[in-house]
DRENDO-1510 file (C-alpha; in Angstrom, 1 decimal, always signed):
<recs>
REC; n; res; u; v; w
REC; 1; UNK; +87.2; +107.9; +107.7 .
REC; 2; UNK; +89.1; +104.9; +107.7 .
REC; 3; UNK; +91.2; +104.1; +110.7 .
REC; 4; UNK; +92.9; +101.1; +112.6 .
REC; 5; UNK; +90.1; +101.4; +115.4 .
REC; 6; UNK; +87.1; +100.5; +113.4 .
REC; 7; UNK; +89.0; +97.9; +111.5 .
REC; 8; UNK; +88.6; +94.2; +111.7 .
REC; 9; UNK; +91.8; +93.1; +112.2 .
REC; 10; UNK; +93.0; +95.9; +114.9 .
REC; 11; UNK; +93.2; +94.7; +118.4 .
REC; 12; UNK; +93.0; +97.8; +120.9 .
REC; 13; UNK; +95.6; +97.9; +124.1 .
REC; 14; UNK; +95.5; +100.7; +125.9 .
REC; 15; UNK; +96.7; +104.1; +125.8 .
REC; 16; UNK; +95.2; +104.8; +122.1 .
REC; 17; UNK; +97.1; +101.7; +121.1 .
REC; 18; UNK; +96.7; +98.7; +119.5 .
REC; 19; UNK; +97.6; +95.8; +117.2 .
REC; 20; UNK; +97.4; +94.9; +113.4 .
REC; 21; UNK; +96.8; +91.0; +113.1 .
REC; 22; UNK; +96.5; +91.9; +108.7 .
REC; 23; UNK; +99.5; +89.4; +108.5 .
REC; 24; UNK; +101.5; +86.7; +111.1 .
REC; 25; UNK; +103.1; +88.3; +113.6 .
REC; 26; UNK; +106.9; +89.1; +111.8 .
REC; 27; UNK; +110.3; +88.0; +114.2 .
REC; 28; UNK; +112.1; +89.8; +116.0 .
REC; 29; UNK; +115.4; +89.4; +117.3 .
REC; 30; UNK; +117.1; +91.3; +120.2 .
REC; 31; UNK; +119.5; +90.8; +123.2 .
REC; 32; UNK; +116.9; +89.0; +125.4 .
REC; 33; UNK; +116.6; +86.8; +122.6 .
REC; 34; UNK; +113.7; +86.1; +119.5 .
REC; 35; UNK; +110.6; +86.9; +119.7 .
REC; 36; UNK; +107.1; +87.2; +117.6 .
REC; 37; UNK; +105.1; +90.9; +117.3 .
REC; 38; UNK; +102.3; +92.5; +115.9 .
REC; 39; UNK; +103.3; +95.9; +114.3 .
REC; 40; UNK; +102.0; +98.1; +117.0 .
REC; 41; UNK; +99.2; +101.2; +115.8 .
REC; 42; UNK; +97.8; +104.2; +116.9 .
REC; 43; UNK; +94.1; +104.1; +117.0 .
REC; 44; UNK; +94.1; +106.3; +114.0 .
REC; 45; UNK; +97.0; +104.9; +111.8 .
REC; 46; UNK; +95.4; +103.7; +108.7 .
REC; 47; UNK; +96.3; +101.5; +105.5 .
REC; 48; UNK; +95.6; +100.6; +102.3 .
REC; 49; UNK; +94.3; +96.8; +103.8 .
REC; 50; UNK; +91.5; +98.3; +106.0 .
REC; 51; UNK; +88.2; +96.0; +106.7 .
REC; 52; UNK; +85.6; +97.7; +108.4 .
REC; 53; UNK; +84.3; +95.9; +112.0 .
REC; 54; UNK; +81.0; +94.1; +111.2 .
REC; 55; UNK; +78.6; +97.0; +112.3 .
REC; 56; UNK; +80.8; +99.3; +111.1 .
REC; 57; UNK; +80.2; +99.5; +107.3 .
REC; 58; UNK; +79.9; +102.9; +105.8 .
</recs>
């Protein structure tokens, strides 16, 4: 099954956790001021741009 941890562009943290880097990071603004992120994932989120880890083709 397809999931964020076996694709390509998914950069684990910790926790089951991790980053998309599909796309740029997207702004974000808050009181401390603005700021660049990564839509945080769950190990298992998924998506419709998915590209399997070399090694990891099915």
């Amino acid at each position: 099954m397809e999931a964020c941890k076996d694709c390509k562009f998914f950069l684990a943290c910790e926790d089951g956790q991790g980053l998309c880097r599909r796309f740029p990071p997207q702004v974000a603004i808050n009181q401390s001021g603005t700021f660049a992120v990564f839509p945080p994932m769950t190990n298992q989120g998924w998506c419709g741009e998915f590209a399997a880890k070399k090694g990891n083709e099915e």
